[in-house]
C-alpha positions as CSV (number, residue, x, y, z in Angstrom):
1,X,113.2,122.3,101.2
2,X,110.6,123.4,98.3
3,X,108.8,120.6,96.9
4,X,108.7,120.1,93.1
5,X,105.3,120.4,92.6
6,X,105.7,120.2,88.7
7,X,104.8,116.5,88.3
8,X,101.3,117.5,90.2
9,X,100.1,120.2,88.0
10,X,100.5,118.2,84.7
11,X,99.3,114.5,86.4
12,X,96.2,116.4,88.7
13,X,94.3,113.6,90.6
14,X,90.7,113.7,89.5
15,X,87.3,111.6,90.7
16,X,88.1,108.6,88.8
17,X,91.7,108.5,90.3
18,X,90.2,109.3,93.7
19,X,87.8,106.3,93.2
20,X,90.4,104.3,92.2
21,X,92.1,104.6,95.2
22,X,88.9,103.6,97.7
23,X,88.8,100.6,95.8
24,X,92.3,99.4,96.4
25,X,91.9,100.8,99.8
26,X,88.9,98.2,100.2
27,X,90.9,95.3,98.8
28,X,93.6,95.6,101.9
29,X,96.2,97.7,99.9
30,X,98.7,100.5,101.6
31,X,98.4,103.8,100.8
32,X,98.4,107.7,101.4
33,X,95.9,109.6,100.5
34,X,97.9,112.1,98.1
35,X,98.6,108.3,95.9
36,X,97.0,108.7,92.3
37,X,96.6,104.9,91.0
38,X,95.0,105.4,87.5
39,X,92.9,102.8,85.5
40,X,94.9,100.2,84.3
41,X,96.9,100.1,87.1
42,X,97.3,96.5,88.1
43,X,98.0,95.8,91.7
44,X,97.6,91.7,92.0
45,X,97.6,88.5,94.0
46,X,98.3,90.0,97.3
47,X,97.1,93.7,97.4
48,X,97.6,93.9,101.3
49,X,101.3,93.3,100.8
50,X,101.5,96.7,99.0
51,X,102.6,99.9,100.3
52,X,102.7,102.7,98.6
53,X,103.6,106.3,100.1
54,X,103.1,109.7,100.2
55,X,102.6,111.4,96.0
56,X,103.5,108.2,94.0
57,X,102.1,107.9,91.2
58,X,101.0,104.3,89.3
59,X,100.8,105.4,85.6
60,X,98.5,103.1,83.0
61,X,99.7,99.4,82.7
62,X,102.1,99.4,85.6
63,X,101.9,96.0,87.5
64,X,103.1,95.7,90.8
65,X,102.6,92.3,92.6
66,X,104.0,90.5,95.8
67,X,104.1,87.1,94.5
68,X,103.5,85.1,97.6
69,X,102.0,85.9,101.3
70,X,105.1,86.5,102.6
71,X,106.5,89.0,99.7
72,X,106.2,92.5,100.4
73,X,106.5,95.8,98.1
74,X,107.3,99.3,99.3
75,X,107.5,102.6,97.1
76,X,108.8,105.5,98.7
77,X,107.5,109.1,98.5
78,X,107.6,111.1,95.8
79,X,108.0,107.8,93.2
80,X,106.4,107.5,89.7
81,X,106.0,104.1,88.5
82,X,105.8,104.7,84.3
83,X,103.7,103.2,82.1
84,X,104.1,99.1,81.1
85,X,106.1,99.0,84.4
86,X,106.4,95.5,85.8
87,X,107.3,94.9,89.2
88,X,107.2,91.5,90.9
89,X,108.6,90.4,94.5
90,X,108.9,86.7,95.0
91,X,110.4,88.3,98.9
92,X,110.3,92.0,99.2
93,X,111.3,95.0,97.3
């Protein structure tokens, strides 16, 4: 299978994404190291409930939270979370 690497050459991760992603790293959060979180990205309450995969991408003013300790969020490969997204898991999504 050929990848679509189309979404990659318009959205290239640069040093501020890469930074971005060492600092959610640090606060206990999930993720692979092709992940491009960019500023304004909002990962709350419970960062080390998130998982995110292998090339998603978390666009300006997403939110993703677990909303307790037991809640749990997982996005797959290859997923794009679009701007003013809002996802919260009172158990797991």
């Amino acid at each position: 299978m050929i990848p679509n690497t189309q979404l990659r050459k318009h959205l290239p991760p640069t040093w501020l994404t890469r930074l971005q992603n060492i600092r959610h790293k640090f606060r206990g959060v999930k993720l692979h190291s092709n992940t491009i979180i960019y500023f304004g990205a909002k990962l709350l309450r419970y960062p080390k409930n998130i998982h995110l995969f292998k090339d998603v991408i978390v666009k300006t003013g997403a939110h993703i939270c677990p909303c307790n300790e037991k809640a749990e969020v997982f996005i797959g490969s290859r997923t794009t979370i679009g701007f003013n997204t809002f996802i919260y898991a009172s158990s797991m999504i």
